[in-house]
C-alpha positions as CSV (number, residue, x, y, z in Angstrom):
1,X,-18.6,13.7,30.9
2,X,-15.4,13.0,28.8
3,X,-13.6,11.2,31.5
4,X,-16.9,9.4,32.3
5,X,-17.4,7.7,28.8
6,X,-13.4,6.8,28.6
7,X,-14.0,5.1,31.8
8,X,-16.7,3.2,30.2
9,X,-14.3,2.5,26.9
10,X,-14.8,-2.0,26.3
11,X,-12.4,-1.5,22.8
12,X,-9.9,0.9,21.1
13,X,-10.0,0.5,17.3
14,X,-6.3,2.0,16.0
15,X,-5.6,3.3,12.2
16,X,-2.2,2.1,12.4
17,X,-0.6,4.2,9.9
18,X,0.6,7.9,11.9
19,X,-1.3,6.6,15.0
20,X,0.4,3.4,16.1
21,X,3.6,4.4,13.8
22,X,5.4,7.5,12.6
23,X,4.5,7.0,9.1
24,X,7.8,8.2,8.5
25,X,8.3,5.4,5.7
26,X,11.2,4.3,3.8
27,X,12.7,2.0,0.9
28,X,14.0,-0.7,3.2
29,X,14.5,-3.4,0.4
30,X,14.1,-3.2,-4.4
31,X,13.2,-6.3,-5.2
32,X,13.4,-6.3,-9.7
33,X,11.9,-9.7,-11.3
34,X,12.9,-10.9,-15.0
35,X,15.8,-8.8,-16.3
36,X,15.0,-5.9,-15.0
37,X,17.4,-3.8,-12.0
38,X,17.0,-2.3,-8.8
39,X,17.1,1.2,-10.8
40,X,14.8,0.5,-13.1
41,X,12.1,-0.8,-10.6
42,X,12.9,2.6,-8.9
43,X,12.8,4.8,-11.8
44,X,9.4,3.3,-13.1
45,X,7.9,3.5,-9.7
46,X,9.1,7.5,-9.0
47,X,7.6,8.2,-12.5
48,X,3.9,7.2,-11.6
49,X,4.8,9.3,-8.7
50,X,4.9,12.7,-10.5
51,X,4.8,15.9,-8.8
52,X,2.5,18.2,-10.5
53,X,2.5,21.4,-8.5
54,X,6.1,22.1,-7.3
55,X,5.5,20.7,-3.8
56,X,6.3,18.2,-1.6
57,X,4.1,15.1,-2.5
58,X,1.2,14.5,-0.7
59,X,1.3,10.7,0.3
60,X,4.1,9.7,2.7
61,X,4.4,6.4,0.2
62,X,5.6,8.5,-2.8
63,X,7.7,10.9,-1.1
64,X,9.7,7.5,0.1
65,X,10.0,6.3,-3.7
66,X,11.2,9.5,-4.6
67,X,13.9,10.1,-2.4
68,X,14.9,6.4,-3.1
69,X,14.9,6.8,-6.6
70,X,16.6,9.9,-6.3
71,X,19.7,8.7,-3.8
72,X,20.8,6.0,-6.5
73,X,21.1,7.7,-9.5
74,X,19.1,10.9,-9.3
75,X,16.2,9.0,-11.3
76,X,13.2,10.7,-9.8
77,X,10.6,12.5,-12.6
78,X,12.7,15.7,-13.6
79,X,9.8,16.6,-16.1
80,X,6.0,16.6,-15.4
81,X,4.3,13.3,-17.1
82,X,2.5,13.6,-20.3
83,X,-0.2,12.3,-18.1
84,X,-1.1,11.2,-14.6
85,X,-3.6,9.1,-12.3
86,X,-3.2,9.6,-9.0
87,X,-3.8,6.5,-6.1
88,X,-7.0,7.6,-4.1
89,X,-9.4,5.8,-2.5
90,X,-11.2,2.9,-4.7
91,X,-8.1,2.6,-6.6
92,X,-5.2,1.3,-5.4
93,X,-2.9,2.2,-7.8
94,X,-1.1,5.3,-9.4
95,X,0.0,5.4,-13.1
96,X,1.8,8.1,-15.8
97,X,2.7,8.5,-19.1
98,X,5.8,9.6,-20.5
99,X,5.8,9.8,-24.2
100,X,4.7,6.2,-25.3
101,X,5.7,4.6,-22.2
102,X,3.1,4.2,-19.1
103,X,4.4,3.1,-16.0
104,X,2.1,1.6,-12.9
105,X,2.7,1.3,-8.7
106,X,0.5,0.4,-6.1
107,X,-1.1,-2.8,-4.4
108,X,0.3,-6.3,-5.6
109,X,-3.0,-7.9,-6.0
110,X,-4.2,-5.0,-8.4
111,X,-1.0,-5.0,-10.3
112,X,-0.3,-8.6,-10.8
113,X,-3.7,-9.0,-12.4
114,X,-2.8,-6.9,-14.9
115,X,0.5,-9.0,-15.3
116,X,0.3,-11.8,-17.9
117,X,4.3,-12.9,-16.7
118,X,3.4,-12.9,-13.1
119,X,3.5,-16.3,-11.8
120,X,3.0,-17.9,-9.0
121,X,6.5,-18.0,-7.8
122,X,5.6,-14.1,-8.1
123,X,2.9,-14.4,-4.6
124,X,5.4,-16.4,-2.7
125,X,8.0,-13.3,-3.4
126,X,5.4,-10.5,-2.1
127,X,4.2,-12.8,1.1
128,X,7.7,-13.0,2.4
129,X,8.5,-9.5,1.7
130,X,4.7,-8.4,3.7
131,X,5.4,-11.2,6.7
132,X,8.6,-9.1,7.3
133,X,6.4,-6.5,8.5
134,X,7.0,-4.2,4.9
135,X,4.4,-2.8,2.7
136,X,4.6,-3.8,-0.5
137,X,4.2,-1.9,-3.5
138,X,4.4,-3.5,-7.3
139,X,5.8,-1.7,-9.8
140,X,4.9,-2.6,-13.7
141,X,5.1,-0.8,-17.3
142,X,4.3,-1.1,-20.9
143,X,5.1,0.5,-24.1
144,X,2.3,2.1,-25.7
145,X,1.2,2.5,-29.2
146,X,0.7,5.6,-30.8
147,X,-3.2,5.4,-31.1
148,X,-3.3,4.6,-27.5
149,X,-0.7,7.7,-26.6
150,X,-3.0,9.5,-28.5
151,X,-6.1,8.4,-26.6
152,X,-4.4,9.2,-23.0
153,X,-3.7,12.7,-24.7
154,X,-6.8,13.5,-25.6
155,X,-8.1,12.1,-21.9
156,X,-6.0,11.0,-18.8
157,X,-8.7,8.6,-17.5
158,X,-7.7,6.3,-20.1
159,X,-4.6,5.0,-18.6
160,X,-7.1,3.3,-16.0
161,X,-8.1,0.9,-19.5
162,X,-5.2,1.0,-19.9
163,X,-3.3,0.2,-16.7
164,X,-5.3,-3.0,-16.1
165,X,-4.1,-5.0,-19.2
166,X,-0.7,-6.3,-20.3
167,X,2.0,-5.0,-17.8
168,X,5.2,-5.7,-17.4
169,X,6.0,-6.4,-14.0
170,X,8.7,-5.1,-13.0
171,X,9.7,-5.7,-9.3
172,X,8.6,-5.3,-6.3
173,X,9.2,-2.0,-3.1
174,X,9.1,-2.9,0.4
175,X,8.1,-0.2,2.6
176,X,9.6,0.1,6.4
177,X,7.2,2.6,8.5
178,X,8.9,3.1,12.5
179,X,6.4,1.8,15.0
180,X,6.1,5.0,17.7
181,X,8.5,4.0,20.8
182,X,5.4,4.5,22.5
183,X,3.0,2.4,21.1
184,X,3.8,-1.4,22.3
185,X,3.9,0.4,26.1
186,X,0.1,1.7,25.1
187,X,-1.1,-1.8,24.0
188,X,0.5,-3.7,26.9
189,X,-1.3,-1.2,29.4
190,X,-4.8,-1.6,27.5
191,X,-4.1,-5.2,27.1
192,X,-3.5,-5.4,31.3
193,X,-6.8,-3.1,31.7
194,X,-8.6,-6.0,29.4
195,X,-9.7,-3.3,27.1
196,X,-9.8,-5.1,23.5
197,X,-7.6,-3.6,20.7
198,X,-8.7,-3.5,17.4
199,X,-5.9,-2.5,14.5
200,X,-8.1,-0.9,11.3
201,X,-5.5,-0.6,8.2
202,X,-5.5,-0.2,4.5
203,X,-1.6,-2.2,4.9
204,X,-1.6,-6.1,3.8
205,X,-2.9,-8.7,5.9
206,X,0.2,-10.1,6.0
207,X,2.0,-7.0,6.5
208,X,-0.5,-6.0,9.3
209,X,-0.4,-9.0,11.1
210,X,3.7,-8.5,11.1
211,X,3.6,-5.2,12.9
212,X,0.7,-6.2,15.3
213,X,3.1,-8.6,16.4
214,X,6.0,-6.4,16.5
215,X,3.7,-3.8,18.9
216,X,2.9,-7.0,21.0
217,X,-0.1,-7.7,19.8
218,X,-0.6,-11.8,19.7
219,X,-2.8,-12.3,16.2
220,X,-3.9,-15.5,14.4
221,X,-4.7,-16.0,11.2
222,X,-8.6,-16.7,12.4
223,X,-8.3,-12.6,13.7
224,X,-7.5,-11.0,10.6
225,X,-10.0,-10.1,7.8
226,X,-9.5,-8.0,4.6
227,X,-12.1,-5.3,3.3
228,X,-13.2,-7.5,0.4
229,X,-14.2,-10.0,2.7
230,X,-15.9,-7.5,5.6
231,X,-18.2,-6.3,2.0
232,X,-19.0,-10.0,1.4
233,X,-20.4,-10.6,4.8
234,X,-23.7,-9.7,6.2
235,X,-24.9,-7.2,8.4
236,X,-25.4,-10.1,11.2
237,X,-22.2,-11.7,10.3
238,X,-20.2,-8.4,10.5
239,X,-21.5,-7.4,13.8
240,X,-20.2,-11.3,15.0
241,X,-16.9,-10.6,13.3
242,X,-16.0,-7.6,14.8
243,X,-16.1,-9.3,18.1
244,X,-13.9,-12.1,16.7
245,X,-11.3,-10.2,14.9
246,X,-8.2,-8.1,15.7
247,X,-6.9,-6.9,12.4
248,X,-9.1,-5.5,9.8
249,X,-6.6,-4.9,6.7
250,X,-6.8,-3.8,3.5
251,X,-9.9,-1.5,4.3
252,X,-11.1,1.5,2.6
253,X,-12.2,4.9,4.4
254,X,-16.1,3.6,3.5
255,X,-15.4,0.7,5.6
């Protein structure tokens, strides 16, 4: 019965990341903004990467920053953070507290809002760095008061207040991740069978659409859509799009 329905398969739907790649990901470019240096985008970003049990970290993303931070000058966190918020599904960022300093990483377009120096020039800086095929992270900080030190003290979920409000940006991370030497063979055999491929991924759009066409898959603009968009649509519309588009980017597990 198995080999029966995968010779009725129409469409493969990928999750790109450990499936159509390695997720073996690395620092491939630091990118600092204002006066701030390559080191100091590193160190803020491996400090709102904490590890708070003695182990490896769990996402692949951190235990990249880590290592980077930690090959330039041995910056990664050496102590555990006053206080932590992790990145998990629904928010798309990670942040910790040292003392009075709390220091942010995660998607540019959650980061940057919380940027009053970010502008425009600042979106032209993450779209080349995602059309390269990288995912980018943004990295920002602020300097706390005491009252608010106090408040993320007494209960870490503050820093989420407080994370979305008068950052600092900082710079920028681009993230390589190795496509398996497997995977463009795969899609050209599917592709020759005229069996559609779908590519489902939390990456950028711009970033997905980069690698789709690294694995040799042609994409337009007109095939890529991002989860905020697929919520926005109707029931109707969404069963129209996903005969219509190839890349579904920025979506979240509910999607």
């Amino acid at each position: 019965r198995s080999v029966e329905a995968l010779g009725r398969v129409d469409v493969v739907c990928f999750d790109k990341t450990g499936t159509l790649s390695e997720n073996r990901l690395r620092v491939a470019q630091v990118h600092p903004v204002g006066t701030y240096a390559d080191e100091d985008v590193l160190r803020f970003a491996a400090h709102a990467a904490p590890d708070a049990n003695g182990g490896p970290q769990v996402h692949a993303t951190d235990r990249a920053i880590i290592e980077a931070a930690l090959a330039v000058d041995g910056s990664g966190p050496t102590e555990d953070a006053d206080a932590h918020l992790p990145f998990r599904s629904g928010r798309s960022f990670s942040a910790s507290v040292f003392d009075d300093e709390l220091t942010v990483k995660g998607a540019p377009e959650v980061v940057l809002a919380a940027c009053p120096d970010a502008g425009p020039e600042i979106e032209q800086t993450v779209r080349k760095l995602a059309a390269e095929g990288l995912r980018v992270i943004a990295v920002a900080r602020r300097t706390l008061s005491p009252q608010q030190a106090a408040l993320v003290a007494e209960d870490e979920d503050v820093i989420a207040d407080l994370a979305g409000s008068e950052l600092s940006l900082a710079g920028f991370l681009g993230l390589s991740d190795t496509p398996r030497p497997e995977a463009p063979g795969l899609i050209a055999a599917l592709t020759e069978r005229e069996i559609g491929i779908r590519l489902i991924t939390g990456d950028h759009p711009i970033t997905a659409t980069a690698i789709a066409r690294e694995l040799g898959i042609p994409v337009t603009a007109e095939q890529v859509i991002s989860g905020a968009e697929w919520d926005a649509l109707s029931r109707k519309d969404q069963e129209r799009v996903v005969t219509e588009r190839v890349i579904f980017a920025r979506m979240s597990p509910e999607n």
